[in-house]
C-alpha positions as CSV (number, residue, x, y, z in Angstrom):
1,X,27.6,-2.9,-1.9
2,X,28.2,-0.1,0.6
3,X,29.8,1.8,-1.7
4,X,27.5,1.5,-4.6
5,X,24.7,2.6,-2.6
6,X,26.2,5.6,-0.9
7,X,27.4,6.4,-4.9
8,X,24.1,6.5,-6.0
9,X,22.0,8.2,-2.8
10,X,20.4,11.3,-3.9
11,X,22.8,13.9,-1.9
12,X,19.5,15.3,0.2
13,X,19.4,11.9,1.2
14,X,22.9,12.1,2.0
15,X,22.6,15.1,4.1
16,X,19.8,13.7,5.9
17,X,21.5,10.2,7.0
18,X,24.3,12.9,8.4
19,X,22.3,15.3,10.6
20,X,20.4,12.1,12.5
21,X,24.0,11.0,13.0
22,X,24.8,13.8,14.6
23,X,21.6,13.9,16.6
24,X,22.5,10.4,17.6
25,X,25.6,10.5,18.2
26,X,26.0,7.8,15.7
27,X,28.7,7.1,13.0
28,X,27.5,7.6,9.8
29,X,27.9,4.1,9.1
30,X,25.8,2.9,11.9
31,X,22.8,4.9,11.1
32,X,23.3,4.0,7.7
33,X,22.6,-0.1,9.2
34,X,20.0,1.5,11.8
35,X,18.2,3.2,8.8
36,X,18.2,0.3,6.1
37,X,17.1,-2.0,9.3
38,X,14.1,0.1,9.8
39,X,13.7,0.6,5.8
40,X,13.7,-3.4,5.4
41,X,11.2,-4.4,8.5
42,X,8.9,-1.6,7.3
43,X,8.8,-2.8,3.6
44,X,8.5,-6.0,4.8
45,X,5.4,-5.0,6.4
46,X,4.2,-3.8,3.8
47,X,4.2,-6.4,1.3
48,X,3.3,-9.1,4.1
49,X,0.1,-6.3,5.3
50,X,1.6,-7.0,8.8
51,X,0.7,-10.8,9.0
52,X,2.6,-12.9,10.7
53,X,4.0,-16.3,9.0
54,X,1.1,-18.4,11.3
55,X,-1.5,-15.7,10.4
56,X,-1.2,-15.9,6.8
57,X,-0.8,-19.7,6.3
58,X,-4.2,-19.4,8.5
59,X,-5.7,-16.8,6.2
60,X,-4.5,-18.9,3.2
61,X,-6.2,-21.9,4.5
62,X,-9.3,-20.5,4.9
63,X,-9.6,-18.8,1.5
64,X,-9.2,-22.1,-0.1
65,X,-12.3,-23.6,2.2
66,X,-14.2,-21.0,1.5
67,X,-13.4,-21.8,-2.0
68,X,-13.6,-25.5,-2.5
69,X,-17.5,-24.9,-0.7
70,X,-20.0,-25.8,-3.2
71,X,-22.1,-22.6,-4.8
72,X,-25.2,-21.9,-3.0
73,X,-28.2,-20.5,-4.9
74,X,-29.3,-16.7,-3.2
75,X,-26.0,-16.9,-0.9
């Protein structure tokens, strides 16, 4: 998989992955791990809006209370 995704990496990428190894002090293939890490928990963040597992079974819950609540007249 390694291989494929460096193949296809837009080369400015490329360069970029390179100079924070250097700044690091890093091999390129360990900022390449550090980099996807951080690339993962952030998107993962984003699709979840930051929720925690507990916070949005709680959030889920309470939509469907709110929704199985009979319709008020003038609410």
């Amino acid at each position: 998989m390694a291989d494929l995704l460096l193949q296809e990496v837009d080369p400015m990428i490329l360069d970029r992955i390179a100079r924070l190894a250097v700044a690091r002090g890093w091999t390129q293939a360990q900022t390449c791990v550090a980099v996807l890490e951080q690339g993962l928990f952030s998107t993962e963040l984003e699709v979840r809006s930051g929720f925690a597992d507990p916070e949005v079974d709680a959030l889920a819950e309470a939509i469907a209370a709110l929704q199985a609540l009979p319709a008020v007249h003038g609410f």
